[in-house]
Gaussian input, Z-matrix of N, CA and C with variables (Angstrom, degrees):
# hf/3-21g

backbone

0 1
 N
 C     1     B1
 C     2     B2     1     A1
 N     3     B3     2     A2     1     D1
 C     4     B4     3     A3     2     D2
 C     5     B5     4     A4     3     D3
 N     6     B6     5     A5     4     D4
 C     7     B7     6     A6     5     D5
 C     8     B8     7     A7     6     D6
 N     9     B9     8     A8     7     D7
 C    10    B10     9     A9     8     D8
 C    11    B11    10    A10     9     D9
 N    12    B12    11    A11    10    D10
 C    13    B13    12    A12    11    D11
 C    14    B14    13    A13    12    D12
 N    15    B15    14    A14    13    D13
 C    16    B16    15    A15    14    D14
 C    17    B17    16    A16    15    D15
 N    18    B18    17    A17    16    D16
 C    19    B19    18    A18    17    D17
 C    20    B20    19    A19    18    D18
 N    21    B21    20    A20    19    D19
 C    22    B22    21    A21    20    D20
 C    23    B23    22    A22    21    D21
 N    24    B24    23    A23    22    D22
 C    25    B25    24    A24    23    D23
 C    26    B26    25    A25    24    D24
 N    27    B27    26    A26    25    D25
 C    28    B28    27    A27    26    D26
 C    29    B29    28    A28    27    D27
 N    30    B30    29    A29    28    D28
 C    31    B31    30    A30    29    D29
 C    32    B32    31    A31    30    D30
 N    33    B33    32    A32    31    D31
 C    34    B34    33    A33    32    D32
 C    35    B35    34    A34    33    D33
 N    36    B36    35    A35    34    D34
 C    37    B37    36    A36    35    D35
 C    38    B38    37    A37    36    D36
 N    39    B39    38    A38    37    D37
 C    40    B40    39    A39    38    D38
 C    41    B41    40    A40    39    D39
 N    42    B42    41    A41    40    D40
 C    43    B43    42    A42    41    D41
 C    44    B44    43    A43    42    D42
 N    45    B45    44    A44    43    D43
 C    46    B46    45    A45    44    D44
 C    47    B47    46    A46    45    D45
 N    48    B48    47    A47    46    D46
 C    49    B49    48    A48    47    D47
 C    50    B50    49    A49    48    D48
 N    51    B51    50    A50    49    D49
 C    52    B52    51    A51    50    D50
 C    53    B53    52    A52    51    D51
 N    54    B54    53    A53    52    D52
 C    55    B55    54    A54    53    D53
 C    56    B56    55    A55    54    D54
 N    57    B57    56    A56    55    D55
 C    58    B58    57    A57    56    D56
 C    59    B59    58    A58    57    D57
 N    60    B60    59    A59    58    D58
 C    61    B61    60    A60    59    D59
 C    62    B62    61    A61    60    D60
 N    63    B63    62    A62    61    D61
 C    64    B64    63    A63    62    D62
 C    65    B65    64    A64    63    D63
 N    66    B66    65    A65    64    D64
 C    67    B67    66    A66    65    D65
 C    68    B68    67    A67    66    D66
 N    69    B69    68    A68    67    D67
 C    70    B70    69    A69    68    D68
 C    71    B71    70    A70    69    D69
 N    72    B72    71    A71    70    D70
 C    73    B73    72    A72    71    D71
 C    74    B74    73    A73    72    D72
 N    75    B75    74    A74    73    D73
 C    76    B76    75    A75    74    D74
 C    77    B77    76    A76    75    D75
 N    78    B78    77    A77    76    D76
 C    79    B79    78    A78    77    D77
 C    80    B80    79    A79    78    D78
 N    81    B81    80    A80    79    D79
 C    82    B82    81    A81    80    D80
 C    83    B83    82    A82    81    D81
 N    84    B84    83    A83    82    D82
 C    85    B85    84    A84    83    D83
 C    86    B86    85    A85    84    D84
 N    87    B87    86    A86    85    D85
 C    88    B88    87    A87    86    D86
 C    89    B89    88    A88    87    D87
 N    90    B90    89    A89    88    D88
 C    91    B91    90    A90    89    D89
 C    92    B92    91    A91    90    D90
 N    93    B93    92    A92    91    D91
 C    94    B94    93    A93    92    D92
 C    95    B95    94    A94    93    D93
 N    96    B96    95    A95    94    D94
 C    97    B97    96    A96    95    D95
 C    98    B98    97    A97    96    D96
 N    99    B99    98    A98    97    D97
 C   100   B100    99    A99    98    D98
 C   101   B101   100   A100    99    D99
 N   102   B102   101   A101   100   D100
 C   103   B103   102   A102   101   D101
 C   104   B104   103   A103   102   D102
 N   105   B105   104   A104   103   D103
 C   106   B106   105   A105   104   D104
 C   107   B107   106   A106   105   D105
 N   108   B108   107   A107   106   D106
 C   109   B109   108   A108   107   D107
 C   110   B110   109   A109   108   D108
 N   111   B111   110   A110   109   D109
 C   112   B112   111   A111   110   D110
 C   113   B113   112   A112   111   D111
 N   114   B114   113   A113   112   D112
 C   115   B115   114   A114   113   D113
 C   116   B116   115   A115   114   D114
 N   117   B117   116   A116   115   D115
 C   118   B118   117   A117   116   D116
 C   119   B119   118   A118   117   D117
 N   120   B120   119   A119   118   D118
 C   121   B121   120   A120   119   D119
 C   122   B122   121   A121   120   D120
 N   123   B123   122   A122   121   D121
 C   124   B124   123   A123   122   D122
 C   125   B125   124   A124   123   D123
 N   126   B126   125   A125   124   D124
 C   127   B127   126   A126   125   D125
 C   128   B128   127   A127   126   D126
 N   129   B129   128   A128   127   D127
 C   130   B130   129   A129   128   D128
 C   131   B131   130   A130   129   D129
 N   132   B132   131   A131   130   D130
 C   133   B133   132   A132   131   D131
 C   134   B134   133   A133   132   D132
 N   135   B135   134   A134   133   D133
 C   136   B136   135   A135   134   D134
 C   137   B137   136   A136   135   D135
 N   138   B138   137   A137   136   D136
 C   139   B139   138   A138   137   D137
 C   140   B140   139   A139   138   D138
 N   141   B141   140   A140   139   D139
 C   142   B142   141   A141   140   D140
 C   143   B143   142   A142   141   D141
 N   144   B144   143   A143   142   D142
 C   145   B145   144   A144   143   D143
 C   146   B146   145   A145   144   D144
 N   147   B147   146   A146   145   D145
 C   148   B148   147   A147   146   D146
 C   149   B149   148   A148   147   D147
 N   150   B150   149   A149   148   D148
 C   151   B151   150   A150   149   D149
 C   152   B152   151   A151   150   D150
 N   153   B153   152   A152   151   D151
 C   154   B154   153   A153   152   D152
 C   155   B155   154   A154   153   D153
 N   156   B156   155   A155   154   D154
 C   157   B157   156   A156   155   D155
 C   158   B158   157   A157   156   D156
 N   159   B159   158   A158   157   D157
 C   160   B160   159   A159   158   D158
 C   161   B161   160   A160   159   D159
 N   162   B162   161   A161   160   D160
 C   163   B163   162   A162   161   D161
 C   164   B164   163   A163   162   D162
 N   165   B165   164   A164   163   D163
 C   166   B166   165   A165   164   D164
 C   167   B167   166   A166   165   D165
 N   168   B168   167   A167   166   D166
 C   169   B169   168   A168   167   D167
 C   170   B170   169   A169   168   D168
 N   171   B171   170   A170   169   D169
 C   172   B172   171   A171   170   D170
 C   173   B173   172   A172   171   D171
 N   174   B174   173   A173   172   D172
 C   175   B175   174   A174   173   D173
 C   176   B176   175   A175   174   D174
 N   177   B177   176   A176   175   D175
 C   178   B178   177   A177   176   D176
 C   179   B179   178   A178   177   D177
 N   180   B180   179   A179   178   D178
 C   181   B181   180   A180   179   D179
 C   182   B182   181   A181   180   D180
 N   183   B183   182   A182   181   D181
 C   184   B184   183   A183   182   D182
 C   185   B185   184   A184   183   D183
 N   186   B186   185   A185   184   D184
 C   187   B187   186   A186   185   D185
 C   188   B188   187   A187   186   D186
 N   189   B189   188   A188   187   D187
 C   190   B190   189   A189   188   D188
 C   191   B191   190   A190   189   D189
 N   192   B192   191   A191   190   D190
 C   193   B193   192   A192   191   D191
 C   194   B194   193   A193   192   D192
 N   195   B195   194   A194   193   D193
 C   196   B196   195   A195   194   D194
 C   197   B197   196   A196   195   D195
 N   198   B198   197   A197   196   D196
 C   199   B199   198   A198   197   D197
 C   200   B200   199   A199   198   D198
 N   201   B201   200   A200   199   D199
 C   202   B202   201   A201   200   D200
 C   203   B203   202   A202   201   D201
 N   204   B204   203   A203   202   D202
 C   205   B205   204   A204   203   D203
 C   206   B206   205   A205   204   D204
 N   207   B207   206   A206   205   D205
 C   208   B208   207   A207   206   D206
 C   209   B209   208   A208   207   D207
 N   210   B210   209   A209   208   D208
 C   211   B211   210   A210   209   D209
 C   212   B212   211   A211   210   D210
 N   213   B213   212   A212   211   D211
 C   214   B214   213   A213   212   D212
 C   215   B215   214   A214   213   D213
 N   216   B216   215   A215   214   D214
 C   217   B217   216   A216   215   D215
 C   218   B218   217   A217   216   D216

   B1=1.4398
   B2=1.5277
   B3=1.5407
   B4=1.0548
   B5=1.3794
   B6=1.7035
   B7=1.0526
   B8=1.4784
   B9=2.1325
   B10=1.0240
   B11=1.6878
   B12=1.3990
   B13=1.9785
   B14=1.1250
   B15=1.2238
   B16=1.8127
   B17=1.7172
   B18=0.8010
   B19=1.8968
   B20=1.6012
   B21=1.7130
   B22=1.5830
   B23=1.4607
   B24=1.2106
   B25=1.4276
   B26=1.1026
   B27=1.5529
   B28=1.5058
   B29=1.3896
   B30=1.5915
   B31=1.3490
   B32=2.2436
   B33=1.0371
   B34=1.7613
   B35=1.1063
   B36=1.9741
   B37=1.1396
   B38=2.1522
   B39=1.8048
   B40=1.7988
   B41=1.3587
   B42=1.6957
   B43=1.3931
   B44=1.5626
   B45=0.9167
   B46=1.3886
   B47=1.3627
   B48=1.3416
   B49=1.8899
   B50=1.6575
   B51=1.0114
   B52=1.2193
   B53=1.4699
   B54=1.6678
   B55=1.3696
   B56=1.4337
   B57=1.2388
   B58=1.4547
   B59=1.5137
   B60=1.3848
   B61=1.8826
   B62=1.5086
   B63=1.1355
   B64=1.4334
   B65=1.5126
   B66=1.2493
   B67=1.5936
   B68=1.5184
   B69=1.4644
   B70=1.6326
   B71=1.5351
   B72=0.9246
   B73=1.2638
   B74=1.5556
   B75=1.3361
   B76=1.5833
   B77=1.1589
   B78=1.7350
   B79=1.4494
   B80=1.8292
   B81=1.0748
   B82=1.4814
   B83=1.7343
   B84=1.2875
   B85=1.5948
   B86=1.6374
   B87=1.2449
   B88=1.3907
   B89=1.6720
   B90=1.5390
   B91=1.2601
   B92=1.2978
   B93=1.0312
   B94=2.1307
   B95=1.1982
   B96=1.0677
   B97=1.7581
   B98=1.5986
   B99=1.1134
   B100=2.0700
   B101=1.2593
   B102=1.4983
   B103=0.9026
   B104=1.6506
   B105=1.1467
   B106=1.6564
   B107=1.3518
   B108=1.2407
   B109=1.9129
   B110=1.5325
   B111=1.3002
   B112=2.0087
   B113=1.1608
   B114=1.3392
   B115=1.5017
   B116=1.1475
   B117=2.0442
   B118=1.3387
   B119=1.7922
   B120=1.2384
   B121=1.6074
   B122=1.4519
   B123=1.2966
   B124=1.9285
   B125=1.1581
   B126=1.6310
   B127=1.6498
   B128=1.2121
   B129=1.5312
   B130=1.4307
   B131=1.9471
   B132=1.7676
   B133=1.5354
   B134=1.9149
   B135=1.1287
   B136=1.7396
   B137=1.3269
   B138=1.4162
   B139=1.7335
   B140=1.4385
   B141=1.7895
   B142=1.2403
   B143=1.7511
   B144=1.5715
   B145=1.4445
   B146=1.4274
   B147=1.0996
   B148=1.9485
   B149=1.2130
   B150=0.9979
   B151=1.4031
   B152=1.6867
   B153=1.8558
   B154=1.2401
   B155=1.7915
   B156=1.5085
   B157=1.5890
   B158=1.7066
   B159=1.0203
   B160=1.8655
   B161=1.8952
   B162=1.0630
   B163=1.3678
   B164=1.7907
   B165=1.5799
   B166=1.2553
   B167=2.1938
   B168=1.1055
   B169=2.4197
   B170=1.6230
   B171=1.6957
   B172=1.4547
   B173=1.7580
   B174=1.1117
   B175=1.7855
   B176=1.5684
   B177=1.9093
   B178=1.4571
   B179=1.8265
   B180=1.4617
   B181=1.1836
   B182=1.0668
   B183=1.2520
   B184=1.8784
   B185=1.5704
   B186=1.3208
   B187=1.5101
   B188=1.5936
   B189=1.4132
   B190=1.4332
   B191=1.2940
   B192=1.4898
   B193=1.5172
   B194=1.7035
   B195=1.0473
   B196=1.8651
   B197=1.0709
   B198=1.2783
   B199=1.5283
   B200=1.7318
   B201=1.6406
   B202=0.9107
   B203=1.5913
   B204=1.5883
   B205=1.7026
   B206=1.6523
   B207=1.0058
   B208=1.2928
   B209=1.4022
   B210=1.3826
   B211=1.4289
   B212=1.2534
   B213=1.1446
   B214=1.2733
   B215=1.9868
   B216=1.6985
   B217=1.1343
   B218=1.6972
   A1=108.03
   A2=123.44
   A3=123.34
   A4=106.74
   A5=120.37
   A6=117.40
   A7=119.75
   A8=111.84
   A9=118.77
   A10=123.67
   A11=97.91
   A12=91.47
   A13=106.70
   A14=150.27
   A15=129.20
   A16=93.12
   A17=138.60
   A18=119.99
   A19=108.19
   A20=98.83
   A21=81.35
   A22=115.84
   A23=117.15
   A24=121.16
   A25=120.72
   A26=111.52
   A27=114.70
   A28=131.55
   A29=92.14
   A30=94.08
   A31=104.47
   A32=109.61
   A33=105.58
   A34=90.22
   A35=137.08
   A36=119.24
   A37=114.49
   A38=79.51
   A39=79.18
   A40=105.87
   A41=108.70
   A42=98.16
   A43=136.75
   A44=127.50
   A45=133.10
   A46=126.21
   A47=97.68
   A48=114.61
   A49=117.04
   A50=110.89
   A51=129.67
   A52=128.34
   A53=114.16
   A54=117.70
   A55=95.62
   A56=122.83
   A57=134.36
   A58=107.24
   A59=124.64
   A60=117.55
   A61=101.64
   A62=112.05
   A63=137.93
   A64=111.74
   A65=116.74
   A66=116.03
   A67=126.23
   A68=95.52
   A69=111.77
   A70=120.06
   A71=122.27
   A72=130.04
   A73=160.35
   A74=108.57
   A75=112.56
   A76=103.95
   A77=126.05
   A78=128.22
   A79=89.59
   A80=84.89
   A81=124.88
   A82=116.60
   A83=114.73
   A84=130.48
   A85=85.03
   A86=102.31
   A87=124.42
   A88=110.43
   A89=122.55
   A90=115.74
   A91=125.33
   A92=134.02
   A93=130.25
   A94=113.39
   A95=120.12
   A96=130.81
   A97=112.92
   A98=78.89
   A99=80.86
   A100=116.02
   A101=142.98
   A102=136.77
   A103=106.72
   A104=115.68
   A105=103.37
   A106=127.24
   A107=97.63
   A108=105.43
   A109=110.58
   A110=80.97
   A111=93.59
   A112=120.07
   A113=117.96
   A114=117.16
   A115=133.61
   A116=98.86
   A117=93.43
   A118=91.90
   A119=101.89
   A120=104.89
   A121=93.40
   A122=119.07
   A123=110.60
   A124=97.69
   A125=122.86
   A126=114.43
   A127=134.30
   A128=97.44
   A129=116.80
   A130=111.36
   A131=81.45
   A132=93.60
   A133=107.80
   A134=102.32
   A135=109.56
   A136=88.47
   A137=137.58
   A138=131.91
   A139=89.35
   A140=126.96
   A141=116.60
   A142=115.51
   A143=100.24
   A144=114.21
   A145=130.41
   A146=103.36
   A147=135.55
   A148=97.58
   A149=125.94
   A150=125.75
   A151=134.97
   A152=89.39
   A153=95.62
   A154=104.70
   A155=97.73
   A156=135.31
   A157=109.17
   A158=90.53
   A159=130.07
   A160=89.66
   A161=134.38
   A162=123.85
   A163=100.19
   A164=105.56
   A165=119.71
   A166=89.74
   A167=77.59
   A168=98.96
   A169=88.37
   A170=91.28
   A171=88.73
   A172=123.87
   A173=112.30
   A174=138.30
   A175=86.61
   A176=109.88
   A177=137.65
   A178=103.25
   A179=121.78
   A180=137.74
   A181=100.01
   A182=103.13
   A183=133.37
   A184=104.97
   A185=122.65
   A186=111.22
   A187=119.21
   A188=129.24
   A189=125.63
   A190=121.27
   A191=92.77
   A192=108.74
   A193=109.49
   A194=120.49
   A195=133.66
   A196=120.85
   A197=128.77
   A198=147.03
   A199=103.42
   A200=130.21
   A201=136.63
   A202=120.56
   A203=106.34
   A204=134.50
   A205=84.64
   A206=142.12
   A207=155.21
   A208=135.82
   A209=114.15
   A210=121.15
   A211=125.62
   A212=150.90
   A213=168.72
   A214=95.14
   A215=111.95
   A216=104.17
   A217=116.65
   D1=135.25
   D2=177.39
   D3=-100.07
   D4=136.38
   D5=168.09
   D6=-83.75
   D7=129.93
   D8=173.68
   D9=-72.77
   D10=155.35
   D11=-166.02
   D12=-77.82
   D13=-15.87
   D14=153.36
   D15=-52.83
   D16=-59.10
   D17=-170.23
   D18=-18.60
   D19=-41.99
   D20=-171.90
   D21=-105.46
   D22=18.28
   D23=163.05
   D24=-78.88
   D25=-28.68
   D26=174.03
   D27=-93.47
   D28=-13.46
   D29=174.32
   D30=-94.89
   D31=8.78
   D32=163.96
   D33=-92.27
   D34=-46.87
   D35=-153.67
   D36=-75.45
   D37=-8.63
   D38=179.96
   D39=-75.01
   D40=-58.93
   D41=179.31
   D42=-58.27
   D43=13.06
   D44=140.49
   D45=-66.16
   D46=-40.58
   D47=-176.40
   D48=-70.03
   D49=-56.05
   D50=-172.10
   D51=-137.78
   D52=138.80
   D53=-154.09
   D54=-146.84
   D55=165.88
   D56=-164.78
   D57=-127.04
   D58=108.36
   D59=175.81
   D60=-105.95
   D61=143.26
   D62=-178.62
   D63=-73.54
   D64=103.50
   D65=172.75
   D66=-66.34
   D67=-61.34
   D68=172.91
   D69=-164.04
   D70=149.73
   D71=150.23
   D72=-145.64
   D73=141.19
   D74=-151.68
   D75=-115.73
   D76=101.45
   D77=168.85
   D78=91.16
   D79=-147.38
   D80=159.62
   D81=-29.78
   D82=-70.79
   D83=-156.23
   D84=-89.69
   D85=137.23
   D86=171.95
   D87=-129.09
   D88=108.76
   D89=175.61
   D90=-78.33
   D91=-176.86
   D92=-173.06
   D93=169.88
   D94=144.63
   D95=-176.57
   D96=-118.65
   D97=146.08
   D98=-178.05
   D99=-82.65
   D100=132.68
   D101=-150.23
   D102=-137.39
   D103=94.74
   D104=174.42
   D105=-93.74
   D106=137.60
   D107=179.50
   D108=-52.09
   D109=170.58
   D110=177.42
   D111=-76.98
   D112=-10.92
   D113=166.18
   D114=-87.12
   D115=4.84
   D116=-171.15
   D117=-114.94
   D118=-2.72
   D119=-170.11
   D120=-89.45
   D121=-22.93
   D122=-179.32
   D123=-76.15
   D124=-35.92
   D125=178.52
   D126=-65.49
   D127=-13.01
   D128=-174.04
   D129=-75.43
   D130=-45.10
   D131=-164.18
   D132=-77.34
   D133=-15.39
   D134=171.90
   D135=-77.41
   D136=-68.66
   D137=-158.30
   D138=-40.52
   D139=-66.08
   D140=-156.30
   D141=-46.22
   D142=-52.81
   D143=176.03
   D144=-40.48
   D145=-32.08
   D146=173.27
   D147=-76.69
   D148=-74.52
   D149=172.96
   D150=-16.60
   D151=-53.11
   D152=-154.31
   D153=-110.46
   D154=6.28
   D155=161.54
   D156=-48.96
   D157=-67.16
   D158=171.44
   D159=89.31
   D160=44.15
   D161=170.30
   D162=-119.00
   D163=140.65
   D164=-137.25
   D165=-96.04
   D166=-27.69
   D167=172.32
   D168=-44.97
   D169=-79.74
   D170=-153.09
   D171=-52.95
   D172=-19.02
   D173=-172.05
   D174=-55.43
   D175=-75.66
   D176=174.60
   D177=-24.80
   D178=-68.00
   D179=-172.19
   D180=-33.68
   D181=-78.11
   D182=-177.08
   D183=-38.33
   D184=-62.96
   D185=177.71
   D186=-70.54
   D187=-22.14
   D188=147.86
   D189=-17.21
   D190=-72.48
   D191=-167.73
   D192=-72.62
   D193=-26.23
   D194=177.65
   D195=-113.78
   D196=22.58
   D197=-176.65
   D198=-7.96
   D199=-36.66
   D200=-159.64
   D201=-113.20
   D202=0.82
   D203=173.19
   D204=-41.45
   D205=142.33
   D206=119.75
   D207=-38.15
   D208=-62.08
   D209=148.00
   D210=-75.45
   D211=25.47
   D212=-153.53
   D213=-132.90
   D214=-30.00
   D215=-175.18
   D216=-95.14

């Protein structure tokens, strides 16, 4: 499989977004929590706002600017 070149746009735009911290680990099993940056929690809290707006522009706007928002899709 060849990887297409948005693959790696989204994967810089993830690692900005989201990060993984290490809780503990015993043996083998290592636990961790997902941890998202602040840029993705302001994006989050506009999606909600858009959302709950109910205008279909601002939704559009919002994924412009975050092409890679998840819920935005």
């Amino acid at each position: 499989m060849k990887p297409k070149d948005e693959w790696q746009l989204f994967a810089a735009y993830n690692k900005r977004m989201v990060g993984m911290d290490v809780l503990d680990k015993r043996g083998s099993l290592t636990r961790f929590k997902f941890v998202h940056s602040r840029r993705y929690q302001d994006v989050q809290m506009q999606f909600f706002i858009a959302a709950l707006g109910g205008d279909p522009n601002v939704l559009m706007g919002l994924l412009r600017e975050n092409p890679f928002h998840i819920d935005s899709w």
